[in-house]
VOFILUM-469807 format. One record per atom (N, C-alpha, C): x, y, z; atom name. Coordinates in Angstrom, 2 decimals, padded with zeros to 5 digits. Example, Ala and Ser with C-alpha at 12.3 -4.5 7.8 and 13.67 -1.06 7.14 Angstrom:
2
PT       X       Y       Z atom
PT  013.19 -005.69  007.80    N
PT  012.30 -004.50  007.80   CA
PT  013.20 -003.30  007.80    C
PT  012.85 -002.25  007.08    N
PT  013.67 -001.06  007.14   CA
PT  012.90  000.03  007.87    C
This chain:
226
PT       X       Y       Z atom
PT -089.31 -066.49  005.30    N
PT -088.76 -067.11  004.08   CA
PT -089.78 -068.10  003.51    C
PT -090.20 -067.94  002.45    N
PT -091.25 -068.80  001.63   CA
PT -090.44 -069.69  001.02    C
PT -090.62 -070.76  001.52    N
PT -090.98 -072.82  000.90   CA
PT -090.88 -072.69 -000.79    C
PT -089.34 -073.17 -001.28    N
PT -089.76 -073.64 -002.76   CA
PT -089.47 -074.79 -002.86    C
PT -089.72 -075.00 -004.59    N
PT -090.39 -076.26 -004.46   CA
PT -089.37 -076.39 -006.12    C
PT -088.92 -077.38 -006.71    N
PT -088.42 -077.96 -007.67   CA
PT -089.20 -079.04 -008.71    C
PT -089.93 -078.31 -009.93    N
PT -090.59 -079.03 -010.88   CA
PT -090.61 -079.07 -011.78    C
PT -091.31 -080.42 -012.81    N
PT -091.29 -080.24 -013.68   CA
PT -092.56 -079.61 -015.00    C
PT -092.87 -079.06 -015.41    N
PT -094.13 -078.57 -016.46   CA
PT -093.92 -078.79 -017.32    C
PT -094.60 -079.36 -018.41    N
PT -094.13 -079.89 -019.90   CA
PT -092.99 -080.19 -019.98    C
PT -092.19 -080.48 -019.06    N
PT -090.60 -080.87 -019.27   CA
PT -089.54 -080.16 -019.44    C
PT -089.78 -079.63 -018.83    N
PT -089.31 -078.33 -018.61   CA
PT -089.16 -078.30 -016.85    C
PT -087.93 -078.04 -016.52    N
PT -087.84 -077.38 -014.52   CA
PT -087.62 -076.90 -014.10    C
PT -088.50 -075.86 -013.24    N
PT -088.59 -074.80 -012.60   CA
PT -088.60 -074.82 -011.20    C
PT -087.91 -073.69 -010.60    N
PT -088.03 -073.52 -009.09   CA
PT -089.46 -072.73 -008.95    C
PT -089.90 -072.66 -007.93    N
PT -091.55 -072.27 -007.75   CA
PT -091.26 -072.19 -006.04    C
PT -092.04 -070.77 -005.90    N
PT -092.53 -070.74 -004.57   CA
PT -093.48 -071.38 -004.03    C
PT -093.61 -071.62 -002.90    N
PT -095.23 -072.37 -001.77   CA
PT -096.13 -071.90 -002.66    C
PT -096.27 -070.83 -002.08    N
PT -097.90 -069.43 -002.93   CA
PT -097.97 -070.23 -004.21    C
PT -096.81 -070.47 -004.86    N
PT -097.59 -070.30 -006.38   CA
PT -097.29 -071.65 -007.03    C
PT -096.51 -072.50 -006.43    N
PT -097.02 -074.32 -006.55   CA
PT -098.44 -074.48 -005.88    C
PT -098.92 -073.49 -005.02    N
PT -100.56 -074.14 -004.55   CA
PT -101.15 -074.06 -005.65    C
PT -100.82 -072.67 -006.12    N
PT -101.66 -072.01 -006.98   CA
PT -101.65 -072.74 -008.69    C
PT -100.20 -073.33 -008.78    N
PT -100.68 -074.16 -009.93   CA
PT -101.03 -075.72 -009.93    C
PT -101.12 -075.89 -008.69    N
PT -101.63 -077.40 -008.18   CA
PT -103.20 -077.64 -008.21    C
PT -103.67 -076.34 -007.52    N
PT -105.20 -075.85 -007.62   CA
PT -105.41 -075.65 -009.28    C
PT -104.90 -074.91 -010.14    N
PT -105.19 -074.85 -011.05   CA
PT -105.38 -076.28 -012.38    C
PT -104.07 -077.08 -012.23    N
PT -103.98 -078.29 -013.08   CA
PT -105.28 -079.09 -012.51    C
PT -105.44 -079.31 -011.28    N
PT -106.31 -079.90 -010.93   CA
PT -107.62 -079.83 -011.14    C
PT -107.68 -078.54 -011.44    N
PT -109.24 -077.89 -012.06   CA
PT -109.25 -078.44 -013.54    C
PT -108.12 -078.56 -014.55    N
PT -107.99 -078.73 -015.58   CA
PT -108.18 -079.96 -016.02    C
PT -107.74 -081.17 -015.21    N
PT -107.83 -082.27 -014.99   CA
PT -109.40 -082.86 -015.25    C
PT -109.50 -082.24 -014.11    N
PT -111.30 -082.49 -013.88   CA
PT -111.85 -082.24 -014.70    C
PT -111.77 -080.92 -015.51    N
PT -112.56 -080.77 -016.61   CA
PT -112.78 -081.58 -017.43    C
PT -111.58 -081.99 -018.33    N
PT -111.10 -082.73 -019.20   CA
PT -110.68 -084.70 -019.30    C
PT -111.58 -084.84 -017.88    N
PT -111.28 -086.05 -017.76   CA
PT -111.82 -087.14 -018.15    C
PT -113.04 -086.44 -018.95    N
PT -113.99 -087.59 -020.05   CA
PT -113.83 -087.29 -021.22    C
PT -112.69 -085.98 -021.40    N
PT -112.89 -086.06 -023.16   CA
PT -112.15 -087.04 -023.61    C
PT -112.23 -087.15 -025.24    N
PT -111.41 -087.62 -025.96   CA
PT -110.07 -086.72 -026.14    C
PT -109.00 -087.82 -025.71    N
PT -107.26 -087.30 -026.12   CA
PT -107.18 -086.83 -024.68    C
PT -108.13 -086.73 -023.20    N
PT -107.66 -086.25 -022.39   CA
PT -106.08 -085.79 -022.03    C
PT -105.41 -086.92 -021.76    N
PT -104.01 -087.09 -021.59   CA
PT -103.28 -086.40 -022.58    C
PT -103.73 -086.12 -024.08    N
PT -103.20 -085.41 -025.07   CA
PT -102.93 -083.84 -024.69    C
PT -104.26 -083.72 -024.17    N
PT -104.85 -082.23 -023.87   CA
PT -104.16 -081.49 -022.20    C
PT -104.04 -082.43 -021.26    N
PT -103.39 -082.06 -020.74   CA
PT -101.55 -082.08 -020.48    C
PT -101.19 -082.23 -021.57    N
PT -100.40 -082.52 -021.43   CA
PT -099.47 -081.06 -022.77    C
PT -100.40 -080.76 -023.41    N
PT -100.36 -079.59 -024.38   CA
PT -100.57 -078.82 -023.18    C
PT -101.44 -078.70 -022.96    N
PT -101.56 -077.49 -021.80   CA
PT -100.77 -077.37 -021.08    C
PT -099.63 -078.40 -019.93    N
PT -098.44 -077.93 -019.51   CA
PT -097.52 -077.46 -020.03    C
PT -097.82 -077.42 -021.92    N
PT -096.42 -077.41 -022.30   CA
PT -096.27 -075.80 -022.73    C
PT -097.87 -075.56 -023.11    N
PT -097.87 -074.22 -023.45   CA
PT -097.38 -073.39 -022.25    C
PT -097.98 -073.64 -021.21    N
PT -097.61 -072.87 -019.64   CA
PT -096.00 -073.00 -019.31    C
PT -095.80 -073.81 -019.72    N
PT -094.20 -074.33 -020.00   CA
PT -093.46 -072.89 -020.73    C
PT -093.76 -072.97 -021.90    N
PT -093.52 -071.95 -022.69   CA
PT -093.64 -070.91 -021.92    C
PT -095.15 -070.23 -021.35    N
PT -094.99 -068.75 -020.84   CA
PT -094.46 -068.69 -019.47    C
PT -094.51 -069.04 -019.05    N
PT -093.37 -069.38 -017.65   CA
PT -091.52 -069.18 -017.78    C
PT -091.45 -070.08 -019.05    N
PT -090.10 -069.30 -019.23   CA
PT -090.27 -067.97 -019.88    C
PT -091.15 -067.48 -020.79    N
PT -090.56 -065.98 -021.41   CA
PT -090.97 -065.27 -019.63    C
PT -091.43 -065.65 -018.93    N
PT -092.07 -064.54 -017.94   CA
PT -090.62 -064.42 -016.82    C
PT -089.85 -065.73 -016.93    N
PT -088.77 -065.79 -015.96   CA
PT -087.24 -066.04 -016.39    C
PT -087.25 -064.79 -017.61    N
PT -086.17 -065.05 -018.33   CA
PT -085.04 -064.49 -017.53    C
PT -085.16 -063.54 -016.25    N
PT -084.34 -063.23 -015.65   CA
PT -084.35 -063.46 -014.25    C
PT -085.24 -064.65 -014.01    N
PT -085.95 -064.59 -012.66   CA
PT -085.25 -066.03 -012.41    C
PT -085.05 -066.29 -010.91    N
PT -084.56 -067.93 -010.64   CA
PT -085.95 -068.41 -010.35    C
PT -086.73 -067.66 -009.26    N
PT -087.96 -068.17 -008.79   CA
PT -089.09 -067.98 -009.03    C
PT -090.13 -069.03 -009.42    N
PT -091.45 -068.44 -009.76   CA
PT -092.10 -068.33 -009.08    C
PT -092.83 -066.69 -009.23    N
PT -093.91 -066.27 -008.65   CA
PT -095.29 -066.56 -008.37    C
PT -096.01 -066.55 -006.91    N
PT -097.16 -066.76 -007.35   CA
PT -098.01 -065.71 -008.42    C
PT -097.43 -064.46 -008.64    N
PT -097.96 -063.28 -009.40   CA
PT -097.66 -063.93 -011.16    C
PT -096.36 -064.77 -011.17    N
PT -096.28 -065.46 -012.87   CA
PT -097.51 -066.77 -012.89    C
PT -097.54 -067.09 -012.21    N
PT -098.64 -067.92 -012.31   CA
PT -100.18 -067.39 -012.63    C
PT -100.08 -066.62 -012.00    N
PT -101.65 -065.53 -012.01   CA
PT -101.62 -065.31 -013.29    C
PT -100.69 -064.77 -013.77    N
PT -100.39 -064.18 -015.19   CA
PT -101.12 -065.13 -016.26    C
PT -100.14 -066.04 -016.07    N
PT -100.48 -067.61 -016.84   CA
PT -101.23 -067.98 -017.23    C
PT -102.24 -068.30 -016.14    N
PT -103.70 -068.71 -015.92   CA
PT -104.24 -067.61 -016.69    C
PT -104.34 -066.15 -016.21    N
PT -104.92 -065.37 -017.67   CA
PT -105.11 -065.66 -018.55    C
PT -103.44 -065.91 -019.22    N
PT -103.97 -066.02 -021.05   CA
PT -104.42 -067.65 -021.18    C
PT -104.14 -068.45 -020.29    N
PT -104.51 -069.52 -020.91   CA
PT -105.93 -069.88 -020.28    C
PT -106.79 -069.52 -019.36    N
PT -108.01 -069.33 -019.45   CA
PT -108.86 -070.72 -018.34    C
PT -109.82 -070.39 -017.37    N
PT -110.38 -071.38 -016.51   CA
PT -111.57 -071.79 -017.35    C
PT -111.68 -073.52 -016.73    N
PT -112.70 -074.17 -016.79   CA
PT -114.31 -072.90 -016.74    C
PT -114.17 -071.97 -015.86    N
PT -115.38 -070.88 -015.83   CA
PT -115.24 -070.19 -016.73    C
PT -114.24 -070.28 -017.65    N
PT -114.73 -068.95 -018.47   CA
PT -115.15 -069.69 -019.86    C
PT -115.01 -071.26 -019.71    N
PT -115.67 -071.63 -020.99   CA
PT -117.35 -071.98 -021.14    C
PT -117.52 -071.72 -019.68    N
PT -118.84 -071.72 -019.82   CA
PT -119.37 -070.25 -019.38    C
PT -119.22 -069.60 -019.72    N
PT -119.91 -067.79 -019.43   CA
PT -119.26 -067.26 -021.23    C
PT -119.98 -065.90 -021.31    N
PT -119.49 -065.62 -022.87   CA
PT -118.39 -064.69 -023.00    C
PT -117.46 -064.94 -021.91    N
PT -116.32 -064.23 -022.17   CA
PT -115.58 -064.70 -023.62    C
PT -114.47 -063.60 -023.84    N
PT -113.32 -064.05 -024.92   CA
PT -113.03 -065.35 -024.92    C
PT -113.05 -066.44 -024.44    N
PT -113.05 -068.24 -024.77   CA
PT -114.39 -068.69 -025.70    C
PT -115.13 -068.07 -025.56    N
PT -116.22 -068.98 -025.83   CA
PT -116.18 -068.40 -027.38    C
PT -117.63 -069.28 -028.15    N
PT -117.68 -068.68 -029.97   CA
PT -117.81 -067.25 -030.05    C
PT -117.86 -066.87 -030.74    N
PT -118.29 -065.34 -031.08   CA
PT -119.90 -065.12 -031.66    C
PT -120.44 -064.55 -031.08    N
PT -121.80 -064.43 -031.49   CA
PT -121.98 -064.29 -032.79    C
PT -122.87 -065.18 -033.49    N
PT -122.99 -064.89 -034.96   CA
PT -121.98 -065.66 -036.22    C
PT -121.24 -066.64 -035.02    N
PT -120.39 -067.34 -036.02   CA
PT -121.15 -068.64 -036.02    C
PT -121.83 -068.53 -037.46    N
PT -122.13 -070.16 -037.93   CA
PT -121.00 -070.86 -038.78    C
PT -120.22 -070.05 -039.66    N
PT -119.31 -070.80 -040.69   CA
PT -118.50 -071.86 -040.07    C
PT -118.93 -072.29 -038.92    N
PT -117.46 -073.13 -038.29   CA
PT -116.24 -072.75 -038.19    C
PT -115.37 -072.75 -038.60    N
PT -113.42 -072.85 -038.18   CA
PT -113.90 -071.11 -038.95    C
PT -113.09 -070.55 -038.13    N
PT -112.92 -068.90 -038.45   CA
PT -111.57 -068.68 -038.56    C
PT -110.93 -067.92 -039.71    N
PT -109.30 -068.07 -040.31   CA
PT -109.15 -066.85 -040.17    C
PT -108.14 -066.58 -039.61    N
PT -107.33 -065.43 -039.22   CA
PT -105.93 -065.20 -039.86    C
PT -105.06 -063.74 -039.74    N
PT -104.27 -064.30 -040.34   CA
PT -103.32 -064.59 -039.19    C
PT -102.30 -065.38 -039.69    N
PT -101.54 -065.78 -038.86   CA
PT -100.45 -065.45 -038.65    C
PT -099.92 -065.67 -037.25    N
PT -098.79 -065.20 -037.07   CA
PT -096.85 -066.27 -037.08    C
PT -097.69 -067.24 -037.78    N
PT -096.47 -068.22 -037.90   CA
PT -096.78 -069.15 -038.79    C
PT -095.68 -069.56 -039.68    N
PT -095.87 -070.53 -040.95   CA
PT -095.71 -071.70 -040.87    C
PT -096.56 -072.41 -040.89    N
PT -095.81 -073.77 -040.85   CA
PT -096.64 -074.71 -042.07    C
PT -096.37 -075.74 -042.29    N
PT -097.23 -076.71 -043.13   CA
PT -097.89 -077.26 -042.86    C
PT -099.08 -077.44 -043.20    N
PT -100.38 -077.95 -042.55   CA
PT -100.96 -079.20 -042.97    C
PT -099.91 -080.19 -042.15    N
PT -100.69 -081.75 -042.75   CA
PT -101.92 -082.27 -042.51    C
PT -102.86 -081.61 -042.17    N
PT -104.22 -082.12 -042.29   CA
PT -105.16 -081.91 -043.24    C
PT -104.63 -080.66 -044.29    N
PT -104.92 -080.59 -045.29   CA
PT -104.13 -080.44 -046.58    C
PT -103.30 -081.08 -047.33    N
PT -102.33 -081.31 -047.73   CA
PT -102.74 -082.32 -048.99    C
PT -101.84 -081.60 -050.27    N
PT -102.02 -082.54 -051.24   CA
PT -100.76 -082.90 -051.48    C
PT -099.73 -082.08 -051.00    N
PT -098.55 -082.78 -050.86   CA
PT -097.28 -082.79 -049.56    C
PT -096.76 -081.48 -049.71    N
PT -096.53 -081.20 -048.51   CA
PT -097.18 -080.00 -047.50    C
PT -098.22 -079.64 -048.07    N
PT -099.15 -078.65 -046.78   CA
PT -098.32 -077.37 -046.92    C
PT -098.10 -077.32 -047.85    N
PT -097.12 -075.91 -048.20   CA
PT -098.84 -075.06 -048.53    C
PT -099.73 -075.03 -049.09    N
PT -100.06 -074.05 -049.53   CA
PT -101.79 -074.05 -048.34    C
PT -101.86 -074.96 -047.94    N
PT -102.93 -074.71 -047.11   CA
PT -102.24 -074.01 -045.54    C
PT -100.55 -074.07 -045.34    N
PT -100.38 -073.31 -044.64   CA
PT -100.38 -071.94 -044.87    C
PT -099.80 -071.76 -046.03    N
PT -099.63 -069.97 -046.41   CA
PT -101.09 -069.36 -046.51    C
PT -102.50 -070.47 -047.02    N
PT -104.02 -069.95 -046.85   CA
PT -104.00 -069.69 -045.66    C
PT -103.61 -070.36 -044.31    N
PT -104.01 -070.01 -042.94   CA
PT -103.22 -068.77 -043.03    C
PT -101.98 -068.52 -043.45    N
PT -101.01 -067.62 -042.40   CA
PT -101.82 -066.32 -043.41    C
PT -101.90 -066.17 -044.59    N
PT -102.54 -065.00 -044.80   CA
PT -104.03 -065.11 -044.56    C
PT -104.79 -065.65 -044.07    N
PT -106.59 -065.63 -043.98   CA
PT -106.80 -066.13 -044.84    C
PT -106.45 -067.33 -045.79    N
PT -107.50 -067.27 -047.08   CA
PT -107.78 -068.35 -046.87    C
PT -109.51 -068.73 -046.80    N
PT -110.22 -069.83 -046.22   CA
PT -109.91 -070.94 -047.40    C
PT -110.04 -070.48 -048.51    N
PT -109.87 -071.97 -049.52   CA
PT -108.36 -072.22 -049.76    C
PT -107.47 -073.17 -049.65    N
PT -106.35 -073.11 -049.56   CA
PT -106.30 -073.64 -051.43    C
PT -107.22 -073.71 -052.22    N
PT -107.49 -074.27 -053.69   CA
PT -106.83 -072.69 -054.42    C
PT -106.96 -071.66 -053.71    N
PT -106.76 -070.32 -054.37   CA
PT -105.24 -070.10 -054.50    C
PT -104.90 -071.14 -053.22    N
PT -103.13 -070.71 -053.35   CA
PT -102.34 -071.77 -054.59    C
PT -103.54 -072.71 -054.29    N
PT -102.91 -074.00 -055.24   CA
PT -103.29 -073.59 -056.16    C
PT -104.21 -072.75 -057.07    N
PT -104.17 -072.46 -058.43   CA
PT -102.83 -071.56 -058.67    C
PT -102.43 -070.67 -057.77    N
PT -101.26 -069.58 -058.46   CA
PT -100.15 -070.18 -057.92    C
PT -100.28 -071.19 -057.58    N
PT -098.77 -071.82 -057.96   CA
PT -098.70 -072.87 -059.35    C
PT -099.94 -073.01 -059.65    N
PT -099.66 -073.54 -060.74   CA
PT -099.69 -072.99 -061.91    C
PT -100.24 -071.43 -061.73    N
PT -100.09 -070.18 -062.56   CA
PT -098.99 -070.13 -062.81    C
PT -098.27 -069.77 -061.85    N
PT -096.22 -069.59 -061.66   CA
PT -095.92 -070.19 -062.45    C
PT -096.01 -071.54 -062.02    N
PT -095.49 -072.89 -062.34   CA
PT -095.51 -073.05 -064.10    C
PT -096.93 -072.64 -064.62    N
PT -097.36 -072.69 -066.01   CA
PT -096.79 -071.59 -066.79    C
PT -096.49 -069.92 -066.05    N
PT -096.13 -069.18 -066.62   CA
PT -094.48 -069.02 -066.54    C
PT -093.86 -069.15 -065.78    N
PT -092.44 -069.10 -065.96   CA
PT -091.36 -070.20 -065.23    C
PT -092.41 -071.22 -065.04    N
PT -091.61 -072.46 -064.09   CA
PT -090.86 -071.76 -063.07    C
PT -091.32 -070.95 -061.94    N
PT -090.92 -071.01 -061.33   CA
PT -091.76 -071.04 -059.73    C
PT -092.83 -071.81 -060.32    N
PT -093.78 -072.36 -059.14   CA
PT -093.35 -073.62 -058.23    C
PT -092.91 -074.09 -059.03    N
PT -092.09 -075.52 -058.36   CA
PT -091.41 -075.53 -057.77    C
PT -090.10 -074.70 -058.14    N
PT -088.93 -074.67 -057.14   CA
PT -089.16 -073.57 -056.13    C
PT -090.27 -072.53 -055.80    N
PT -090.39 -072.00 -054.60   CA
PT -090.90 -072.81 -054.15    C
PT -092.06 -073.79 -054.26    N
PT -092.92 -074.73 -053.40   CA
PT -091.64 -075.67 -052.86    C
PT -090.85 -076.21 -053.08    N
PT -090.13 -077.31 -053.10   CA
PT -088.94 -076.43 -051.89    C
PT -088.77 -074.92 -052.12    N
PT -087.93 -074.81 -051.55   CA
PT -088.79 -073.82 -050.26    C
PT -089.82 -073.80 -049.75    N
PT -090.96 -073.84 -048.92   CA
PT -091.24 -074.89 -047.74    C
PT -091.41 -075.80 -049.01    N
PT -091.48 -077.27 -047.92   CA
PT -090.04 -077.79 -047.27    C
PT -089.11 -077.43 -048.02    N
PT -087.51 -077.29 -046.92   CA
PT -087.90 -076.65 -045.97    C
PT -088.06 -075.83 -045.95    N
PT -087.94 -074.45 -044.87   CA
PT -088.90 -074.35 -043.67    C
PT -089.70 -074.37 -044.36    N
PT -091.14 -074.42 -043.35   CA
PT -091.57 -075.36 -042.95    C
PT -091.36 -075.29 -041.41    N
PT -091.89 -076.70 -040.55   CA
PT -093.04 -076.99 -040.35    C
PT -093.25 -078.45 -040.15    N
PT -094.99 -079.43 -040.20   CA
PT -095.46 -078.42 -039.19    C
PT -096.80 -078.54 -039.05    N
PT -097.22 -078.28 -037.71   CA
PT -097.59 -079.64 -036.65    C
PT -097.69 -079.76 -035.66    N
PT -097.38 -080.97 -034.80   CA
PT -097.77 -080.72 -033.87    C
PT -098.01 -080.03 -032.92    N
PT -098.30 -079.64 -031.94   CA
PT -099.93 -078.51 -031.98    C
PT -100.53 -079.00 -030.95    N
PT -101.78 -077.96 -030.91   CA
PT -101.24 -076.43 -030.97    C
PT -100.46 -076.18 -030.40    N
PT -099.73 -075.10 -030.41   CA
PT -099.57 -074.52 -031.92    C
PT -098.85 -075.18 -032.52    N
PT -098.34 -074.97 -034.19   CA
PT -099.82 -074.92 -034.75    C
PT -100.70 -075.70 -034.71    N
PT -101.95 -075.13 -035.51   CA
PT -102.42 -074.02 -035.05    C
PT -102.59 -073.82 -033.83    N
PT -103.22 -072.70 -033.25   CA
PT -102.54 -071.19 -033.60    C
PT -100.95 -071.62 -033.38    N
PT -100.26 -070.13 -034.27   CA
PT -100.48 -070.02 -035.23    C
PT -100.60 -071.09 -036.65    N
PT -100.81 -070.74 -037.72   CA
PT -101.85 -070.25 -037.94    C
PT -102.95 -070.71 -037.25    N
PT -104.30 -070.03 -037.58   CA
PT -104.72 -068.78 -037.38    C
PT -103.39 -068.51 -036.51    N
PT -103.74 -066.83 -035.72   CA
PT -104.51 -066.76 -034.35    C
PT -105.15 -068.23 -033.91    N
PT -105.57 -068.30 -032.70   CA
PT -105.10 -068.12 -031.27    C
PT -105.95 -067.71 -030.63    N
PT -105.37 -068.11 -028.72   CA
PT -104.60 -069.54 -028.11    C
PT -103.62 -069.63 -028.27    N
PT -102.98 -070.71 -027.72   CA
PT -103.65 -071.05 -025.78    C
PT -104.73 -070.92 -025.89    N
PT -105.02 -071.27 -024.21   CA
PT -105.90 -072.58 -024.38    C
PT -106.61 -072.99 -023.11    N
PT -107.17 -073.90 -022.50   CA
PT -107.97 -074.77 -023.60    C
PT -109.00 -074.08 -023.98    N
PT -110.03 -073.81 -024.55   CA
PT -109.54 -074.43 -026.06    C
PT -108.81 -073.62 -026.75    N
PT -108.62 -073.84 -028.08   CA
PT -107.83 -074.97 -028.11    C
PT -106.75 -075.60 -026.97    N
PT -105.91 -076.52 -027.02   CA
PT -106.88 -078.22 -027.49    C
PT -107.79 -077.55 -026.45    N
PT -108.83 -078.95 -026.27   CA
PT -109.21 -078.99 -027.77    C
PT -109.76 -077.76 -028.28    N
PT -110.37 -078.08 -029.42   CA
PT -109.80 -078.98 -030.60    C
PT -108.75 -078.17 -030.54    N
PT -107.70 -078.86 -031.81   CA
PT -107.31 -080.27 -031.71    C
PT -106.94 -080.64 -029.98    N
PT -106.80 -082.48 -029.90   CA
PT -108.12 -082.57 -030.13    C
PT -109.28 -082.61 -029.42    N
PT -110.44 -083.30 -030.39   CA
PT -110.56 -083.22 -031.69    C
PT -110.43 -082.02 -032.17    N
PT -110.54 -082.73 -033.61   CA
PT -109.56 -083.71 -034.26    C
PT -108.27 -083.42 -033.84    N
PT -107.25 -084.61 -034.58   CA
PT -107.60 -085.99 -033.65    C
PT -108.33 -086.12 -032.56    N
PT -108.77 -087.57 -032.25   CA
PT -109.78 -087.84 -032.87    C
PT -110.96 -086.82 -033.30    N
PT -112.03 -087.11 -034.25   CA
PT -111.80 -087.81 -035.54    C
PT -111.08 -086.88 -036.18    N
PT -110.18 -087.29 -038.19   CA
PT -109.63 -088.67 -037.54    C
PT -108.71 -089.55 -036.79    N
PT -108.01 -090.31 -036.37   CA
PT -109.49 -091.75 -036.51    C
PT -110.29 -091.60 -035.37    N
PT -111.39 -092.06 -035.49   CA
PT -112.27 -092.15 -036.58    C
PT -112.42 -091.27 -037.65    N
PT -112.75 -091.65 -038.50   CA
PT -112.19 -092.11 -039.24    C
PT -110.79 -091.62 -039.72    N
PT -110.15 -092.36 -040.61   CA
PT -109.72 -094.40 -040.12    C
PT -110.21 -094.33 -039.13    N
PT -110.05 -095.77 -038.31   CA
PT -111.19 -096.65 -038.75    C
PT -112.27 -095.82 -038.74    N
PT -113.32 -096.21 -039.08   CA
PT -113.76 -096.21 -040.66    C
PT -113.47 -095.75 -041.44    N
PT -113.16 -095.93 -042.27   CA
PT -112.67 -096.86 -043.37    C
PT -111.26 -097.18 -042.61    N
PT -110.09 -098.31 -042.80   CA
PT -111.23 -099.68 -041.99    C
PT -112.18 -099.70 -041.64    N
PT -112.11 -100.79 -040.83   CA
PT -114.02 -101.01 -041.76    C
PT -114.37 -099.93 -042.36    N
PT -115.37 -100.51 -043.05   CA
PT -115.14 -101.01 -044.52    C
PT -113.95 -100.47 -044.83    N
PT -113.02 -100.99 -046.13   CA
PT -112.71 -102.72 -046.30    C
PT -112.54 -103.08 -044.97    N
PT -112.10 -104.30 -044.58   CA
PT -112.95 -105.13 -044.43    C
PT -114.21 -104.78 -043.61    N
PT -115.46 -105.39 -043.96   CA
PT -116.20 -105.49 -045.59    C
PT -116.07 -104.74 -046.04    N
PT -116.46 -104.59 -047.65   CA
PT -115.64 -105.59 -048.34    C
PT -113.89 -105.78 -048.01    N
PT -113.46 -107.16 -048.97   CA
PT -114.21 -108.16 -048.30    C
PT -113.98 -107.83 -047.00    N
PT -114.53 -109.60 -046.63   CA
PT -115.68 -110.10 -047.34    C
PT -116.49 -108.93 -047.16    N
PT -118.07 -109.69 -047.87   CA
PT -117.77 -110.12 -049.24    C
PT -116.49 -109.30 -049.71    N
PT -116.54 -109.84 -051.21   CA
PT -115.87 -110.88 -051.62    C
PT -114.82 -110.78 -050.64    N
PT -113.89 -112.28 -051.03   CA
PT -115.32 -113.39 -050.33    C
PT -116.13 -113.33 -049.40    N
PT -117.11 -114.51 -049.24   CA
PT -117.72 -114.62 -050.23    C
PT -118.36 -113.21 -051.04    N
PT -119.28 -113.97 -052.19   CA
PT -118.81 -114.38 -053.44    C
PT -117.50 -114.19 -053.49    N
PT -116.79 -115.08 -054.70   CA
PT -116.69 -116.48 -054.16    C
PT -115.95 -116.40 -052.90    N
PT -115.79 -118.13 -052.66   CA
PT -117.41 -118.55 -052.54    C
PT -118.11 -118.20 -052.36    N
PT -119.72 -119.01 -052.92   CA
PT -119.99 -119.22 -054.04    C
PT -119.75 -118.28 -054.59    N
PT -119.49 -118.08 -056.25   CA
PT -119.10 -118.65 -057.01    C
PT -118.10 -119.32 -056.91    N
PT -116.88 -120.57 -057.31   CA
PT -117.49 -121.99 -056.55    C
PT -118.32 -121.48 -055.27    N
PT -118.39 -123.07 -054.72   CA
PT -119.73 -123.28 -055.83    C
PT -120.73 -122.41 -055.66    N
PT -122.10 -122.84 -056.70   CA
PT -121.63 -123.29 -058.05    C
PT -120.31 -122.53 -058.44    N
PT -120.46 -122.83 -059.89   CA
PT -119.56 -124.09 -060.18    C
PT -118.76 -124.93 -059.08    N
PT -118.34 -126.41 -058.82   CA
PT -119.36 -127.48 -058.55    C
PT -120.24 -126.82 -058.04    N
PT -121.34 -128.13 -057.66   CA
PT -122.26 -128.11 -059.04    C
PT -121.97 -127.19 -060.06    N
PT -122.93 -127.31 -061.10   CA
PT -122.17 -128.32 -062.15    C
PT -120.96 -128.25 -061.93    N
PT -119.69 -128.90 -062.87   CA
PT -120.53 -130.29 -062.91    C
């Protein structure tokens, strides 16, 4: 009789056999390590339980106990620390300089990182492939100009269709691999934009200061001339 074990993964709790709590103890732990100098670490691992979270239940929708064989599974699609450094399916694709590569996607959501209002139309650019999301925003204002009825689909869009929020939600919209690899990517970049926009806000602040100082000099020179 094989040893189970009672846990939790992204919050989520599962019964788990010996075999295959080693096997995802060995595994987080590898993940850990990897990821333990990036930026958003804690972000990143913590997406990553949740996705495994996710395929763990579709894999044990009729199952009480998890397998060490669902775990094996797991680890597949979501991908080892070794395969981001060899040129398997994780790594770029040879020949891609354009940066971010748009696919189409397989889920809609609104995309607040690029958004002029509610991310209604830079999501529908991801979910169909279309790299400039400016192409969707002109024909809604085509609609909009030709029979007013650009507005009230956008309006009734952004009801419907949820933010994206999760590494997960960008990664479906984009049409990407929800594994290891791409999870990391996406928290670094939203800790990157975060950081800059910090930085940013914080050279803004230096810029009044210097200016509220050279007025109050400004006012003091032009009192001592009184």
């Amino acid at each position: 009789m094989n040893k189970t074990h009672n846990i939790n993964v992204g919050g989520y709790p599962f019964t788990i056999d010996d075999d295959a709590y080693a096997s995802l103890e060995g595994y987080l732990g590898k993940i850990e390590a990897h990821f333990r100098r990036s930026e958003g670490a804690e972000e990143i691992l913590d997406d990553i339980e949740r996705r495994m979270a996710e395929l763990l239940q579709e894999r044990t929708k009729n199952k009480k106990i998890v397998s060490k064989d669902d775990i094996k599974q797991v680890i597949a699609i979501m991908g080892t620390p070794e395969d981001f450094d060899t040129g398997s399916e994780f790594g770029e694709p040879e020949g891609n300089t354009s940066g971010r590569e748009y696919k189409t996607g397989k889920k809609l959501y609104r995309d607040p990182d690029d958004k002029l209002i509610g991310g209604v139309c830079s999501g529908l650019a991801a979910y169909f492939g279309i790299q400039d999301p400016l192409w969707v925003r002109i024909a809604f204002a085509l609609v909009a100009l030709g029979g007013g009825l650009g507005i009230p689909i956008y309006l009734l869009l952004w009801a419907l269709v949820p933010v994206a929020e999760t590494p997960g939600d960008f990664l479906a919209m984009r049409g990407e691999k929800i594994n290891v690899k791409n999870i990391a990517k996406i928290v670094e970049e939203q800790v990157e934009n975060i950081s800059e926009q910090l930085s940013e806000i914080g050279q803004d602040w230096k810029s009044k200061r210097r200016k509220k100082k050279s007025e109050r000099r400004q006012r003091k020179s032009w009192k001592d001339h009184l």
